[in-house]
N, C-alpha and C positions, 0 to 999 in steps of 0.2 A: 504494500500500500504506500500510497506519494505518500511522504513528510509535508507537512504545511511548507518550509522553506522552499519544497521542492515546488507544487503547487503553484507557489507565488513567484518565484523565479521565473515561471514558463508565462504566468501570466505578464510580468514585470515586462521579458524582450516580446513578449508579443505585439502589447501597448508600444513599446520605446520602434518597431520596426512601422507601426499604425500612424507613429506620431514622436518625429525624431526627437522633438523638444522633450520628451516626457524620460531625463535620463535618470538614473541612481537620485538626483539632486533635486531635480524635477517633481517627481514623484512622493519624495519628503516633503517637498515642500507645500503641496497638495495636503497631505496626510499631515500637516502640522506638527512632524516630529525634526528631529536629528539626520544628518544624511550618515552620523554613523548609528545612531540607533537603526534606522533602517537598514543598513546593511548589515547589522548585527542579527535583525530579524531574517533575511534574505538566505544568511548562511546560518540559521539554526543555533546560532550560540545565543540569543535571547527568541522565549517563548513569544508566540503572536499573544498580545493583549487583547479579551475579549471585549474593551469599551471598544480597543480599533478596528475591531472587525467590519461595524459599518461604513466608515469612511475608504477602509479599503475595497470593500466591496464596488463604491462606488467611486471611486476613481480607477481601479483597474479595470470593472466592468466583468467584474464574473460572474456569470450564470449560477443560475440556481443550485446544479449540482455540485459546481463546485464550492459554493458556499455553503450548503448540505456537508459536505467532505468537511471544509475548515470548522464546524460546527461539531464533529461528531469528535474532529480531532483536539480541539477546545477541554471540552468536556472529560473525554480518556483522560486528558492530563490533569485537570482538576482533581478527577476521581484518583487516578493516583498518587500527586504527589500530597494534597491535600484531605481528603478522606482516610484514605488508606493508610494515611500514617498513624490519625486520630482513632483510627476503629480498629487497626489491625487486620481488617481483614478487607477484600472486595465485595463489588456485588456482581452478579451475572453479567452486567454489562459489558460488550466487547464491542469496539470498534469493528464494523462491517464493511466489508470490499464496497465501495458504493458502484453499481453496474455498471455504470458510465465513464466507470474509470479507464474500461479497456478498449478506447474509442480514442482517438488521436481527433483533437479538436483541429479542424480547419479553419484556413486565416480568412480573414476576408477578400483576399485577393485570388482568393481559390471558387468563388460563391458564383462562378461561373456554370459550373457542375450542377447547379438547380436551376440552367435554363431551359434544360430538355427534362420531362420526369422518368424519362428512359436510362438516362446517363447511370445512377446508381444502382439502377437495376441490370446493366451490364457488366458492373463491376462484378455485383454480385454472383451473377449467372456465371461467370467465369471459376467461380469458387467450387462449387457443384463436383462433388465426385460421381455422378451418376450420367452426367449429361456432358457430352463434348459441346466444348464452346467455339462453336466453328459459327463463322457470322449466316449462314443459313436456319441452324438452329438455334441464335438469337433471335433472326427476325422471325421465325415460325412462333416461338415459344413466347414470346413478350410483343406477338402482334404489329410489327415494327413491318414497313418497307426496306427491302432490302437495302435501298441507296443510302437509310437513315441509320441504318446497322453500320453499314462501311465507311459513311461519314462519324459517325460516332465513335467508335474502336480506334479512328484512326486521329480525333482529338485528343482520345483517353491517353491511345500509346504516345503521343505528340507531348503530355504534359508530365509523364511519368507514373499514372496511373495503372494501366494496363502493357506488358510487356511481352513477348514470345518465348518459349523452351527453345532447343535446340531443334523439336520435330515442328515447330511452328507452330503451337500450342500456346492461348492467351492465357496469360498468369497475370491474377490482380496481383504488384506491387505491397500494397495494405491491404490488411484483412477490415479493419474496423474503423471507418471515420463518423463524425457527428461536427455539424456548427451549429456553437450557443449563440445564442443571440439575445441580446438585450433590452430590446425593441425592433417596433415593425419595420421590414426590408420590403420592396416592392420584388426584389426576385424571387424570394421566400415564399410573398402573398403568393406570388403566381405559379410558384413550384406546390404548393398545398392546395390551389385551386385544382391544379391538372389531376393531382391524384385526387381529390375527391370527385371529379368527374369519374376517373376512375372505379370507385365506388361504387357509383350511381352503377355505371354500365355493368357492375358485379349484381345488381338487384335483377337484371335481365335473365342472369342464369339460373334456374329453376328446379334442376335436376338434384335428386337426392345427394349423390357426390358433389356436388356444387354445396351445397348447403353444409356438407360434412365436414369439408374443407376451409370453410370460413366460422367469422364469428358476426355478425351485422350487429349490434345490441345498444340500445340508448337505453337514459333515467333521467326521470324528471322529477326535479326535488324544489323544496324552498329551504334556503338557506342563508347565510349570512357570509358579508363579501369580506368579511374580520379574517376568515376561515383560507379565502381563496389562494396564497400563497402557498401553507401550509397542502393543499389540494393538489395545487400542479407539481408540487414536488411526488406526492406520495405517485400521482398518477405517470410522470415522466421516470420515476424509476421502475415502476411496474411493467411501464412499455423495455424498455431496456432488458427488464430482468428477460422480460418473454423473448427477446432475440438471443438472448444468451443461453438460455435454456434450448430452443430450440435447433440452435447452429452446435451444441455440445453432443454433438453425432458424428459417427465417422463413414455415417454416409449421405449426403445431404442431395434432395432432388427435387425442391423446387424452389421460386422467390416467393417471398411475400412480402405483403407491404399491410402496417400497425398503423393507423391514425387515430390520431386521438383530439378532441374538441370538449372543451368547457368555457361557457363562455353563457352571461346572463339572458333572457330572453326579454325581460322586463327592461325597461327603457324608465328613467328618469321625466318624468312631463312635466314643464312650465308651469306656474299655476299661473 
């Protein structure tokens, strides 16, 4: 499991390559500390302070889960250096793998790859022990015109994505990416639009093995927007666990795509 230092490091050059002003010096001074306290934090010889956790959150700009991760890693230390010295003993609690850890965050200079909603899904498909990933049965299996298969594989391999064996065989590069994001992207909006058309067209299919194979499922609750953070966390590592669980095979034979939506129905009215 990352270290908080480690964590923050990757987040620190990610920012500083986003936004060249924002260096070691930069970033303290944001965070109203020291630039050697800060760098004392960076490499682990001082613990992150749990009042700083909000402000770093909010000027490095990281995402839920990994604020979830600094949160769980907070806490373990508390409960050991400070409980457990007092009571002698622990309680069950164990810091947890958080699922999304083994996902390689993409930069934003990469957010290119959600312009097609195909593009991930031929990563994917190349993973497949059961199916050769030959651009025919790309375009057969994910529906694709042939010229969009060969245009596509041949961005992937152009950006270092997707690359060839010595029989000429496409090998995905990386097994696992995800982009956090911190608010609304217009690529994003339009990469979740395309799949949930996709969706849609999944209600079309009707057949008992169609339905065996999926999950379609909504809920409709009232509740309280206090709540709604705490929500998307529980609900985006769920989605995560379920691809991990599912890709934990050593023989894998199809794609699938997890969407997930919460979001109020009730609207606010003028009086």
């Amino acid at each position: 499991m990352k270290e908080a230092s480690e964590l923050l490091n990757e987040a620190a050059i990610r920012l500083k390559r986003q936004s060249p002003g924002m260096s070691l010096r930069g970033v303290a001074g944001r965070l109203e500390i020291t630039p050697s306290y800060w760098s004392k934090i960076l490499r682990g010889v001082k613990p992150l302070p749990p009042t700083l956790l909000p402000k770093i959150v909010k000027v490095l700009g990281l995402d839920t889960q990994q604020v979830a991760h600094l949160q769980r890693l907070i806490l373990d230390r508390i409960e050991r250096e400070q409980l457990t010295a007092v009571t002698g003993m622990r309680t069950s609690h164990k810091v947890k793998k958080p699922p999304a850890e083994v996902f390689r965050n993409l930069n934003r200079d990469e957010i290119w790859i959600l312009e097609e909603w195909y593009y991930i899904p031929i990563l994917n498909f190349c993973t497949l022990s059961e199916v050769k990933p030959t651009l025919t049965n790309i375009s057969k299996r994910l529906g694709l015109k042939i010229e969009q298969a060969r245009d596509a594989v041949r961005r992937l391999k152009h950006y270092g994505y997707l690359k060839e064996d010595k029989d000429g065989i496409l090998i995905r590069t990386e097994q696992k990416v995800r982009l956090p994001t911190n608010k609304s992207l217009a690529q994003v909006r339009q990469y979740h639009s395309s799949l949930l058309q996709k969706a849609r067209e999944e209600l079309k299919h009707t057949s008992d093995e169609d339905f065996a194979n999926r999950l379609i499922s909504a809920v409709n609750f009232a509740g309280t927007s206090k709540k709604i953070k705490e929500a998307r966390l529980i609900l985006e590592e769920a989605m995560y666990r379920v691809a991990n669980l599912m890709a934990d095979e050593p023989k894998t034979d199809e794609v699938y795509q997890l969407n997930l939506q919460i979001f109020p129905m009730t609207k606010v009215c003028p009086e």
